[in-house]
DRENDO-1510 file (C-alpha; in Angstrom, 1 decimal, always signed):
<recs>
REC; n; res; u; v; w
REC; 1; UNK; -48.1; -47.8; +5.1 .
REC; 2; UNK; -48.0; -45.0; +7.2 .
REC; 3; UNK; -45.4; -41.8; +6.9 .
REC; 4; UNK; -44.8; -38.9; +9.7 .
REC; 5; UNK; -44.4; -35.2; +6.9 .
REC; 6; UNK; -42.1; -32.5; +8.0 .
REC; 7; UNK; -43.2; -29.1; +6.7 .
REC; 8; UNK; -41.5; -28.7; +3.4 .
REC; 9; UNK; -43.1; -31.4; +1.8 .
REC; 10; UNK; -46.5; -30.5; +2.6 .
REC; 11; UNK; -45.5; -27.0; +1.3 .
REC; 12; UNK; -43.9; -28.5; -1.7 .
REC; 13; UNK; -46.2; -30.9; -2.6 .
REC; 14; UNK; -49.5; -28.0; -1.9 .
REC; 15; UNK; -48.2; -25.6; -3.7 .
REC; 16; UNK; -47.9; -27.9; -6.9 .
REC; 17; UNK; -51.2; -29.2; -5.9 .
REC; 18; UNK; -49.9; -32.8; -5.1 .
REC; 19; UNK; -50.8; -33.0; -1.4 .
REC; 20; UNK; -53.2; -35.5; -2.2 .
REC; 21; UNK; -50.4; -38.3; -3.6 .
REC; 22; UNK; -49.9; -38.6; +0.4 .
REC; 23; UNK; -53.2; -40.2; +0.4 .
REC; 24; UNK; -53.6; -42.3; -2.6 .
REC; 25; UNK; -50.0; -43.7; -1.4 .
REC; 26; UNK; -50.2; -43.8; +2.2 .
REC; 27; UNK; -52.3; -45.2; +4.4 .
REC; 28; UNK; -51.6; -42.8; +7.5 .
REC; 29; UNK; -50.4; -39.4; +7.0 .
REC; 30; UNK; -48.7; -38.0; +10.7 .
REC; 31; UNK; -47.9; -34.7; +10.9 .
REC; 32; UNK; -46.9; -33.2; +14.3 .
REC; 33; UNK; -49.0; -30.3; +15.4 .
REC; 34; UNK; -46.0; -28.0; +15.5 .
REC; 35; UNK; -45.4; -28.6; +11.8 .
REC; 36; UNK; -48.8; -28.1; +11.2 .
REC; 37; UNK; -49.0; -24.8; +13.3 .
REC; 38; UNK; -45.3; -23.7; +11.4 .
REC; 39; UNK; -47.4; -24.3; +7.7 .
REC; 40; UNK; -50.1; -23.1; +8.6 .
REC; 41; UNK; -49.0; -19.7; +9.9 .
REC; 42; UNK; -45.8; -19.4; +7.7 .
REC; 43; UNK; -47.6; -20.2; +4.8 .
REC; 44; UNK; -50.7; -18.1; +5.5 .
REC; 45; UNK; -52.2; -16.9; +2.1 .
REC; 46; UNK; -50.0; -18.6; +0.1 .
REC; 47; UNK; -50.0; -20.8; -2.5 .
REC; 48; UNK; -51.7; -24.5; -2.1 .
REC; 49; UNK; -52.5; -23.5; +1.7 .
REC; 50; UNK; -56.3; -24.4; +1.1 .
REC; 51; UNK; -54.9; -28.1; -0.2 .
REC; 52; UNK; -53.6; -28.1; +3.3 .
REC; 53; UNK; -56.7; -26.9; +5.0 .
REC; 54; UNK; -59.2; -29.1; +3.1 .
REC; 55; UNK; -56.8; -32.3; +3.5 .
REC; 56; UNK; -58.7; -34.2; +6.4 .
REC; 57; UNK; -56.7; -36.9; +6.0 .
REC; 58; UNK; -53.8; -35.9; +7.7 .
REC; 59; UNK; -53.7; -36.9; +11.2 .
REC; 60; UNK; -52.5; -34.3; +13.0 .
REC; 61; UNK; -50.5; -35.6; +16.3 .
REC; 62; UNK; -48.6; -34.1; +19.1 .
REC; 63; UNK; -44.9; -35.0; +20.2 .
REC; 64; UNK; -44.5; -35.3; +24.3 .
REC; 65; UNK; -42.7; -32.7; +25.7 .
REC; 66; UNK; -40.0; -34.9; +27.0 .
REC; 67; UNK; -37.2; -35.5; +24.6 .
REC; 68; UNK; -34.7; -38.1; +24.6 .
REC; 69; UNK; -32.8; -36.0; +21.9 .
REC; 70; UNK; -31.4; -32.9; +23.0 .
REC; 71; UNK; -32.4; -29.9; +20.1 .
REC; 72; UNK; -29.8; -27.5; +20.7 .
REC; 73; UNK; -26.6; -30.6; +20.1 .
REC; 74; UNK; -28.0; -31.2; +17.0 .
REC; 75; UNK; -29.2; -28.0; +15.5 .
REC; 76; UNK; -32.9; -28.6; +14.4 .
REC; 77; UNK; -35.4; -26.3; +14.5 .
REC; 78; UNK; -38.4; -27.5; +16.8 .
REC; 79; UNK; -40.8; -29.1; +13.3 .
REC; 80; UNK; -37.9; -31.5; +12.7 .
REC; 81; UNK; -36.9; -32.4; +16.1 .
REC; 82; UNK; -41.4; -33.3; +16.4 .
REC; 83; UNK; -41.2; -34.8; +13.4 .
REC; 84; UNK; -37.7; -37.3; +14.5 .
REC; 85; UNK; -39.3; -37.8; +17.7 .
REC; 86; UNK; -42.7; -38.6; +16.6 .
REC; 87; UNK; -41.2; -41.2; +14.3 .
REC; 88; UNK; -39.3; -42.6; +17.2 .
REC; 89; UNK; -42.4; -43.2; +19.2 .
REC; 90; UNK; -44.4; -44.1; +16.1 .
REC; 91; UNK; -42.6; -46.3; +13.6 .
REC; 92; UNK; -43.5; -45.4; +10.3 .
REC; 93; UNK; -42.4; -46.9; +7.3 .
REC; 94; UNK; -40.8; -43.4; +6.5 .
REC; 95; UNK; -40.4; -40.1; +7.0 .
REC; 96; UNK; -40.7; -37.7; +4.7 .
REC; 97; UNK; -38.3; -34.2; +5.3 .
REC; 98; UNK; -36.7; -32.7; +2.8 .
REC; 99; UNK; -33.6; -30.4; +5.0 .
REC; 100; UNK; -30.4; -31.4; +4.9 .
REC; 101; UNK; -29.4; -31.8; +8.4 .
REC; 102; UNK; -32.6; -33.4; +9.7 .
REC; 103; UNK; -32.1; -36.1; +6.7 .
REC; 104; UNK; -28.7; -36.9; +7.7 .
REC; 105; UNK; -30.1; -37.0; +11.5 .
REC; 106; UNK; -32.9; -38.9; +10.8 .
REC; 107; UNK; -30.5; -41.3; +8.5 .
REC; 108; UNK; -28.0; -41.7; +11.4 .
REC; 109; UNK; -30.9; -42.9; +13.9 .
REC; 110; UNK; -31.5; -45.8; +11.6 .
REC; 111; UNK; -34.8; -44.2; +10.3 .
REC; 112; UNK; -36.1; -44.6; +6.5 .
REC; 113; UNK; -36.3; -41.2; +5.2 .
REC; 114; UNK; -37.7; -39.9; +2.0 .
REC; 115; UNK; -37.6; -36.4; +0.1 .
REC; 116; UNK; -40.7; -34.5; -1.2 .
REC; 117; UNK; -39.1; -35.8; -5.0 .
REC; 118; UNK; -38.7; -39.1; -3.5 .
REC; 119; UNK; -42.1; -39.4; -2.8 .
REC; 120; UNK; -43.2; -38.6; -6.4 .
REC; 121; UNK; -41.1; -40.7; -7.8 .
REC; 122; UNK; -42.9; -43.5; -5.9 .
REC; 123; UNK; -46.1; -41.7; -7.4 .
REC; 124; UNK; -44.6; -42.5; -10.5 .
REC; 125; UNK; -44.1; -46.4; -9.7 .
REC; 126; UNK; -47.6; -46.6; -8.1 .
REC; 127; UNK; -48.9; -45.4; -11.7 .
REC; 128; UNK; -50.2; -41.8; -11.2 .
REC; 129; UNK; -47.6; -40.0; -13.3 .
REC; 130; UNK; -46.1; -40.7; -16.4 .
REC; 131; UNK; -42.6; -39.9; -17.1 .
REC; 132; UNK; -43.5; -36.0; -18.3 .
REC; 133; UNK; -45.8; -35.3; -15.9 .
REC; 134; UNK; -43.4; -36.4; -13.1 .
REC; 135; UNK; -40.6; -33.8; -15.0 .
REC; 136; UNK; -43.7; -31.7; -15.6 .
REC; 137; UNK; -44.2; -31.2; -11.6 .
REC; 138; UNK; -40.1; -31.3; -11.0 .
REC; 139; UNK; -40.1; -28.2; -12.9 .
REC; 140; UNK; -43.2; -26.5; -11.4 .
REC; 141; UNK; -41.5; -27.3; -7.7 .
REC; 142; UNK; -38.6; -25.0; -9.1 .
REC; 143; UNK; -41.4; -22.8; -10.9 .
REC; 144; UNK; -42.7; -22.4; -7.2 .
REC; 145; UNK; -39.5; -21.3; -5.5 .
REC; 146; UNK; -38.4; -24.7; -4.1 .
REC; 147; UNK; -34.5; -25.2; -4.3 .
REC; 148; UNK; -33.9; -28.3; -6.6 .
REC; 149; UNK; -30.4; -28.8; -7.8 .
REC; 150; UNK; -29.3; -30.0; -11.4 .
REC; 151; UNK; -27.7; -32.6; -10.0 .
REC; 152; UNK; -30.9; -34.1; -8.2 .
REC; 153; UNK; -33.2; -32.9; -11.1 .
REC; 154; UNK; -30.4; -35.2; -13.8 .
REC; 155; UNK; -30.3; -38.1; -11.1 .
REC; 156; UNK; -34.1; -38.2; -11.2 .
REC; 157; UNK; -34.4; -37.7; -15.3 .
REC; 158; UNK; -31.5; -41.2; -15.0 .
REC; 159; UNK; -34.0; -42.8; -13.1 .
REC; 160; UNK; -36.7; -42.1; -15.4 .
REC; 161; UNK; -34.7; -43.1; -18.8 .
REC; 162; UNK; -34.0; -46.3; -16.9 .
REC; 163; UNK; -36.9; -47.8; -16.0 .
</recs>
């Protein structure tokens, strides 16, 4: 399988060191260089950047500089607008972006999109989490500033109880 990663989710999943569940689930990881760049200098000295740095797997990709999208109509910053075009071009089974607006975008252009909790929870099915470890790592996410709501956290502890 392969996946095209906006920058939250390498962010997320770095800083709770679970970049590497990319890896053991995917078989390409895509990120477009400007997401790359935007991690790599946002995120400079922080927490779970030296996952990033040492993850050679990623494939690191860039995004033609002729759009059929127009960025300014529908309000995403330029890492999102790569990562939507890239999966255009590409194909992937999913992408994987965690904001609001480029989920709803992505959903709207037919693509299969996946959250940073969506892809642990398929960590979960594959086998490498348990139950607690996977509520374990929901709670460090929040531990590590990232913005989860109850009402996702609940709908993920429902998904747990019933499987």
């Amino acid at each position: 399988m392969k996946v095209i990663v906006n920058a939250t989710p390498l962010i997320a999943l770095s800083k709770i060191n679970q970049l590497e569940i990319l890896n053991q689930l995917f078989d390409e990881v895509i990120v477009p260089r400007s997401v790359y760049h935007e991690v790599i200098v946002k995120e400079a000295n922080k927490v779970g950047l030296d996952n990033l740095l040492k993850a050679n797997w990623i494939e690191i990709q860039e995004v033609p500089s002729t759009t059929p999208i127009e960025p300014l109509l529908l309000g995403l910053d330029q890492g999102e607008l790569d990562v939507i075009q890239l999966t255009i071009l590409i194909n992937p089974d999913w992408v994987i972006i965690d904001e609001k607006l480029g989920r709803r975008i992505a959903t709207v252009m037919g693509l299969s999109v996946k959250r940073t909790l969506g892809i642990l929870l398929t960590g979960f099915y594959a086998g490498y989490f348990s139950k607690q470890e996977l509520l374990d790592l929901c709670q460090k996410l929040v531990d590590n500033g990232i913005r989860l709501s109850p009402r996702v956290i609940d709908s993920i502890k429902t998904e747990l109880d019933n499987h």
